[in-house]
C-alpha positions as CSV (number, residue, x, y, z in Angstrom):
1,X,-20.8,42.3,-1.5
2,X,-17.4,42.8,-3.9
3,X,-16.5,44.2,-6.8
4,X,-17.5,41.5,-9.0
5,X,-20.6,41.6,-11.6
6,X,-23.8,42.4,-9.8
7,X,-27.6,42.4,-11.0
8,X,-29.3,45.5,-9.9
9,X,-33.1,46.3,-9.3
10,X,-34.2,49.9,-9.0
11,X,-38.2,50.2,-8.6
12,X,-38.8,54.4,-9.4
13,X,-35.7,54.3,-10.9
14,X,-36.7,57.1,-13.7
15,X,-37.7,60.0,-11.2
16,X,-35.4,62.0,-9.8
17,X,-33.6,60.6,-7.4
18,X,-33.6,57.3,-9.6
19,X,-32.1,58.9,-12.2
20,X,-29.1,59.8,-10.6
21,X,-29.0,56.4,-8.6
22,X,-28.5,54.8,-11.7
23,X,-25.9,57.4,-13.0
24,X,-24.0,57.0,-9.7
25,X,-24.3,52.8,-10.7
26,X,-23.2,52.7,-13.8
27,X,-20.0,54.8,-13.0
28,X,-18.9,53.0,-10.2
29,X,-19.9,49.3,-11.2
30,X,-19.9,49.9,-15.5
31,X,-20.3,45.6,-15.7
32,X,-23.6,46.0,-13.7
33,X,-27.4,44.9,-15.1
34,X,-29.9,47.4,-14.0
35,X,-33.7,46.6,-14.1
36,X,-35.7,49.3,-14.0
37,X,-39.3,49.2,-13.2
38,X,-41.3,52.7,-13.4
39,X,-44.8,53.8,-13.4
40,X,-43.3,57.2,-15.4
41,X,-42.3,57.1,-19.3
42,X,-39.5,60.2,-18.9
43,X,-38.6,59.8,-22.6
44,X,-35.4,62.0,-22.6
45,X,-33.9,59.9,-19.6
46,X,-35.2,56.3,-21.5
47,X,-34.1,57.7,-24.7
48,X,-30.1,57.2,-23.4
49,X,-30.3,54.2,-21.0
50,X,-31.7,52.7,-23.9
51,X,-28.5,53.2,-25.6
52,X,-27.0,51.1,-22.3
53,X,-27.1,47.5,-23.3
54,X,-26.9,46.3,-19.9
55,X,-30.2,48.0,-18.8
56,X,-33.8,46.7,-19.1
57,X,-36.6,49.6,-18.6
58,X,-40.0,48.2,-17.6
59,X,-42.4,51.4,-17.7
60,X,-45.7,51.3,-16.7
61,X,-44.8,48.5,-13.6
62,X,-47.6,48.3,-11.0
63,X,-45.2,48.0,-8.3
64,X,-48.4,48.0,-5.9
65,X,-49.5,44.7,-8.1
66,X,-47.3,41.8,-6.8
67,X,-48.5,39.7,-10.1
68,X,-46.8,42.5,-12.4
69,X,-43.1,42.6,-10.4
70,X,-42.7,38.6,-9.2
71,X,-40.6,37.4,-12.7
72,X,-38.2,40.8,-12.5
73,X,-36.7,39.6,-9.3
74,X,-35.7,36.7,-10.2
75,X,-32.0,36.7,-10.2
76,X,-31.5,39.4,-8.7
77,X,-28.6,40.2,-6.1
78,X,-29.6,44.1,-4.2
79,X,-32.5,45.7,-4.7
80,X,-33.7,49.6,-4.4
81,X,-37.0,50.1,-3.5
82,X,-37.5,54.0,-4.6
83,X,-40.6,54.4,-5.9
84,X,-43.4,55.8,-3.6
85,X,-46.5,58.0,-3.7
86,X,-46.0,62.3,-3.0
87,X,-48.8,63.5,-2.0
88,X,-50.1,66.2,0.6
89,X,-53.6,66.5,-0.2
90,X,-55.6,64.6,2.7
91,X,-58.0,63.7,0.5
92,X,-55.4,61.2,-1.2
93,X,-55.0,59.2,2.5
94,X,-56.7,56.4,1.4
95,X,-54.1,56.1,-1.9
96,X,-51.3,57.0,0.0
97,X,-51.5,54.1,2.7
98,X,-52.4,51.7,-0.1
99,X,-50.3,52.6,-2.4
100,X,-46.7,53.2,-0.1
101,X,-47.6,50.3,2.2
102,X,-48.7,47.7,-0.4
103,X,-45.7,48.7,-2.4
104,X,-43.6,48.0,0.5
105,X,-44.8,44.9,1.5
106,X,-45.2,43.6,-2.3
107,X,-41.3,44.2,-2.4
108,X,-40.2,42.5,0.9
109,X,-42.4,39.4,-0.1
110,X,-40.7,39.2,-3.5
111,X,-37.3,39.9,-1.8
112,X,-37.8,37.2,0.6
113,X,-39.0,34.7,-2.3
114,X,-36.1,35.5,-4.3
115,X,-33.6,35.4,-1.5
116,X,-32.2,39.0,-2.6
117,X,-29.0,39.6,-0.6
118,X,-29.7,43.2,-0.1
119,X,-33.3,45.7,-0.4
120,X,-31.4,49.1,0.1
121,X,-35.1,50.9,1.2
122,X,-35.5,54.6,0.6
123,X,-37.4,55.9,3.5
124,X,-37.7,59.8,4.1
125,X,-37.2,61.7,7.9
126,X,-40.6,62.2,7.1
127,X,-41.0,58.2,8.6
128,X,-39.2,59.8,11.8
129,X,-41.2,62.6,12.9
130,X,-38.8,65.8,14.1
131,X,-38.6,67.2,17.3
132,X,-38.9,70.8,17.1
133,X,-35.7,72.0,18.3
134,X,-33.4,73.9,16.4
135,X,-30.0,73.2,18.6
136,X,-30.5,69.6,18.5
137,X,-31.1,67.7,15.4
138,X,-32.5,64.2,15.7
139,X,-30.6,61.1,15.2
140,X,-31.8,57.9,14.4
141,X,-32.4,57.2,17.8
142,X,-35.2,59.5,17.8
143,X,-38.3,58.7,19.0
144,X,-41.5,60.8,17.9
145,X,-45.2,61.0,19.2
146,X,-47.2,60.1,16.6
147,X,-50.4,61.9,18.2
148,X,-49.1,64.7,17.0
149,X,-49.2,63.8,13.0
150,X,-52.2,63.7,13.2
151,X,-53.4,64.7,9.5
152,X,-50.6,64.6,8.1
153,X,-51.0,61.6,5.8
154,X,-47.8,61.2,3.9
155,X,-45.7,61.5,6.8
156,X,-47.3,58.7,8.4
157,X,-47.7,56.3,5.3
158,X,-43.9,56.6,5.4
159,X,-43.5,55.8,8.5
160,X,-46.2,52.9,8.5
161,X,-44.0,50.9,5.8
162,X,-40.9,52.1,7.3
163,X,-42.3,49.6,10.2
164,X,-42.9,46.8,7.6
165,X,-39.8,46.5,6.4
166,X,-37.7,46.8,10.2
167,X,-40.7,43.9,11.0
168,X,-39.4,41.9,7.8
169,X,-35.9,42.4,9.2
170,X,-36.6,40.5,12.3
171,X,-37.6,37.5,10.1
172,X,-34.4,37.3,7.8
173,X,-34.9,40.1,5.3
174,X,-31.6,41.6,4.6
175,X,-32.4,45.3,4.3
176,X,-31.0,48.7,5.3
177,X,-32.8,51.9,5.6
178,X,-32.0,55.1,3.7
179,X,-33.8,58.3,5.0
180,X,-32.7,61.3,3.2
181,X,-33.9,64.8,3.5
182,X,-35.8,67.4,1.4
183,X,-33.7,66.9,-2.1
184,X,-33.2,69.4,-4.3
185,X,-30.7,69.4,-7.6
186,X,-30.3,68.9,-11.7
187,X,-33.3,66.6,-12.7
188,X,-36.4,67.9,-10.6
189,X,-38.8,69.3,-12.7
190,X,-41.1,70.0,-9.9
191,X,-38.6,71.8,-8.4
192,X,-39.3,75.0,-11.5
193,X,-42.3,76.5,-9.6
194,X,-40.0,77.7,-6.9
195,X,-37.4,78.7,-9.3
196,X,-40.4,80.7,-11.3
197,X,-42.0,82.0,-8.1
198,X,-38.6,83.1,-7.2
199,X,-37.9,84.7,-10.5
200,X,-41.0,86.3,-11.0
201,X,-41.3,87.5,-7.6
202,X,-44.4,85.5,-6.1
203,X,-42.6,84.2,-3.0
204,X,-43.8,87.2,-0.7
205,X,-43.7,85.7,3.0
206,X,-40.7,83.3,4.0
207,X,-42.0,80.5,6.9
208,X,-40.0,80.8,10.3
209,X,-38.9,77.4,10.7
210,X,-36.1,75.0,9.2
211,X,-35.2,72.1,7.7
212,X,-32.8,69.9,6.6
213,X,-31.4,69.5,2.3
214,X,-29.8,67.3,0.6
215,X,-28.1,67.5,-3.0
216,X,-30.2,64.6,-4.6
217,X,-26.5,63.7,-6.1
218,X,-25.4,63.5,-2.9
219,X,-28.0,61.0,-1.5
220,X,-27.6,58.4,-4.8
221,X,-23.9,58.5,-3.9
222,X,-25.1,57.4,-0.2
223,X,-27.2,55.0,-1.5
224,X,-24.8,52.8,-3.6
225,X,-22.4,53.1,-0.5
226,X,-25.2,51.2,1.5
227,X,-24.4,48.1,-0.8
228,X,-21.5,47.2,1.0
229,X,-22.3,49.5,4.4
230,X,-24.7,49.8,6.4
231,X,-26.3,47.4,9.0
232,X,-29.0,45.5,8.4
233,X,-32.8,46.5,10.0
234,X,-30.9,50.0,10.9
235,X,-32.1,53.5,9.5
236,X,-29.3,55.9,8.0
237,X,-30.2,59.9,8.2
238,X,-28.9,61.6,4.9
239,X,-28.3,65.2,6.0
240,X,-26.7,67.5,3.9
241,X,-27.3,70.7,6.3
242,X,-30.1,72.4,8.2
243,X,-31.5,75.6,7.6
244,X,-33.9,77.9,8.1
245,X,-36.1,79.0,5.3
246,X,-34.6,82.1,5.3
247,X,-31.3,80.7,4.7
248,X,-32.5,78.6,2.2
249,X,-34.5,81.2,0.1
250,X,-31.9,84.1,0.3
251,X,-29.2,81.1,-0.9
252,X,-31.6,80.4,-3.6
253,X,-32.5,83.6,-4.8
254,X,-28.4,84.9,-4.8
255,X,-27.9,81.6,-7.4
256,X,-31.0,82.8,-9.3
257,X,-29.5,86.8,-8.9
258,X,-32.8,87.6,-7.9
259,X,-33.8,89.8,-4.3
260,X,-35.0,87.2,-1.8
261,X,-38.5,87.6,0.0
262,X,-37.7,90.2,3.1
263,X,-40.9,89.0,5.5
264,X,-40.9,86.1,7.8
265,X,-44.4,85.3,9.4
266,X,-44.5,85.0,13.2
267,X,-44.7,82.0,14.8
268,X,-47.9,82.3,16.2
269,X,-49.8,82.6,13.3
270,X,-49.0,79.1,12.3
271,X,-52.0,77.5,14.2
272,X,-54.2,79.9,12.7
273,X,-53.4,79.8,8.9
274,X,-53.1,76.4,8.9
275,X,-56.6,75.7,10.0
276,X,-57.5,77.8,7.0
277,X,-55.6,76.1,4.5
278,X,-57.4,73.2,5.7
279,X,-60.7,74.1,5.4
280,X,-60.2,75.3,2.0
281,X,-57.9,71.7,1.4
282,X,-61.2,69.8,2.9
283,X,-64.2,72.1,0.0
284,X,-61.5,71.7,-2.6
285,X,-62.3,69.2,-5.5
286,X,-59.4,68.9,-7.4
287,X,-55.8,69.3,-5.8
288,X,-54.9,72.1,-4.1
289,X,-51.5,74.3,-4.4
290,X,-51.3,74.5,-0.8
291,X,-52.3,72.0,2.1
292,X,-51.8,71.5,5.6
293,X,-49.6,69.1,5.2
294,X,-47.1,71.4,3.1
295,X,-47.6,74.7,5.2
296,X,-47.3,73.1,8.8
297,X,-44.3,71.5,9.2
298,X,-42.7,74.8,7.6
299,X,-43.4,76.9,11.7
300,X,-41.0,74.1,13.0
301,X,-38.0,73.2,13.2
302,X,-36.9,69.6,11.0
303,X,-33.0,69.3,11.9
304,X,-31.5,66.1,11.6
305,X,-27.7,64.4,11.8
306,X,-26.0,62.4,9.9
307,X,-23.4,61.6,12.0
308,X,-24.3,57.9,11.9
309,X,-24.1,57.9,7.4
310,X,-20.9,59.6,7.8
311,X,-19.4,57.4,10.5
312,X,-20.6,53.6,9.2
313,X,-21.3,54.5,5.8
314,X,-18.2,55.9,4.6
315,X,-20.1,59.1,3.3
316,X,-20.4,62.7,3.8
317,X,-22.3,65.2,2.1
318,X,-19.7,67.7,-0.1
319,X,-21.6,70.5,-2.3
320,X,-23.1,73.5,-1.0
321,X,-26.2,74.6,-1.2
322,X,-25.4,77.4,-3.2
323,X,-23.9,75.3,-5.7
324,X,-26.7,72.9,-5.5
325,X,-29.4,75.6,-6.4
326,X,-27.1,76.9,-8.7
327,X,-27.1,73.4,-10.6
328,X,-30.6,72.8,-10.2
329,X,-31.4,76.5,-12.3
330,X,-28.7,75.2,-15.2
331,X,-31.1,72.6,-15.7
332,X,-34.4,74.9,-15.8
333,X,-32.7,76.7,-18.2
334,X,-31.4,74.0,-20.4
335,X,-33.8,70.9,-19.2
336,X,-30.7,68.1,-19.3
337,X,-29.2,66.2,-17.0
């Protein structure tokens, strides 16, 4: 797409990983206008764009409204469809299909209207499923029975509008598909109730599968690569390692200097606590710390490659885990980014 001056759209572009997307944008292309449009109102992080002249904050955007986004595409030459619904409760099903579908499709119509040369979609290897096998992480090739998420909501609203926008692609949309891994880094807030647990000593049982991490820094620079790489209807996996969750706790708890949890449950008692959780998931009226959704996935293993990023995107995933825990406690203890 060159170097030359390029007008930027980033819907969710004040969470967490938007934050740093828009870092990562404004260092390597300084002459760029960003358009932000954001449910949330993270005043420290407004507070200095706002100092940027070249960036326009719309907070409180409906992005599942198409009357509310149609005027801010206009003009526009890539796009970064970010924002989407978290949730884990499966009581929120309903809000989750409408909400990360209708999004998705309200964005490809507008795209499409406003002949945008590139919508650089941020999926999740949540939208591919995983394949249980610790010696061979998935690719992008991958192909998962669906049967089996059964009740697990978020995973398949992912995939779902994952769907609509390869369908889209088919018909002219020019889109590429990001898919990046559990993040962790500077900037997540939600990311302090491990670091307290941790601290405090509440994590007492470690869960005996794996999954994959990425440095959230390390997926926004992946992301701005994908406006010049990347083909186009074709998912990118954005790995930065794989690792049990004992791994990933003990790294943890050395950057916090803290003793990491010593027990592992057995395998076997997946099935068995997890139809627990979801009983008291189901009686629970207001959201619940725990779900099904959360604990599950945690007896299996989630490894993925990216082998693909690395090889057409130009991109490979640099700082440790270590360093990126260590990082993401700087910020607990000074909350800046």
């Amino acid at each position: 797409m060159g170097t030359g001056q390029k007008k930027i759209l980033i819907t969710g572009g004040l969470g967490f990983l938007g934050q740093h997307l828009v870092n990562k944008l404004l260092k390597q292309y300084p002459d760029c206008d960003i358009t932000i449009l954001d449910k949330a109102r993270i005043e420290f992080f407004i507070k200095e764009l706002n100092k940027k002249p070249n960036i326009n904050i719309i907070s409180n955007a409906d992005i599942a409204d198409m009357n509310t986004i149609d005027s801010y595409f206009k003009g526009i030459d890539v796009v970064f469809h970010v924002a989407a619904m978290i949730s884990f409760w499966s009581k929120d099903k309903k809000a989750l299909y409408k909400t990360n579908i209708s999004m998705v499709e309200n964005v490809i119509k507008v795209c499409k209207k406003e002949n945008v040369k590139r919508l650089i979609y941020v999926s999740s290897t949540a939208a591919l499923g995983f394949n249980n096998d610790k010696n061979n992480p998935a690719d992008e090739t991958y192909r998962f029975d669906w049967r089996k998420a059964k009740g697990l909501y978020y995973m398949l609203s992912k995939y779902y509008a994952e769907q609509k926008v390869k369908e889209a692609c088919k018909h002219g949309l020019q889109a590429v598909i990001a898919n990046p891994s559990t993040m962790f880094g500077p900037g997540d807030k939600k990311g302090f109730q491990l670091i307290e647990n941790l601290l405090s000593g509440k994590v007492p049982v470690m869960l005996p599968g794996g999954f994959s991490i990425t440095d959230v820094r390390e997926t926004a620079k992946a992301l701005v690569s994908m406006i010049d790489n990347g083909k186009i209807g074709e998912n990118y996996l954005l790995i930065g390692g794989n690792y049990t969750y004992k791994e990933m706790l003990t790294t943890f708890a050395e950057a916090l200097n803290v003793k990491p949890p010593l027990r592992v449950l057995p395998r076997y008692m997946g099935p068995i606590i997890t139809r627990l959780i979801r009983i008291m998931e189901t009686l629970s009226v207001k959201q619940p710390k725990l779900t099904k959704e959360m604990l599950a996935p945690g007896f299996k293993y989630r490894y993925y490659t990216s082998a693909k990023a690395e090889k057409e995107l130009n991109w490979k995933s640099s700082i440790s885990l270590k360093k990126t825990f260590q990082d993401s406690y700087a910020f607990y203890k000074n909350d800046i980014l």
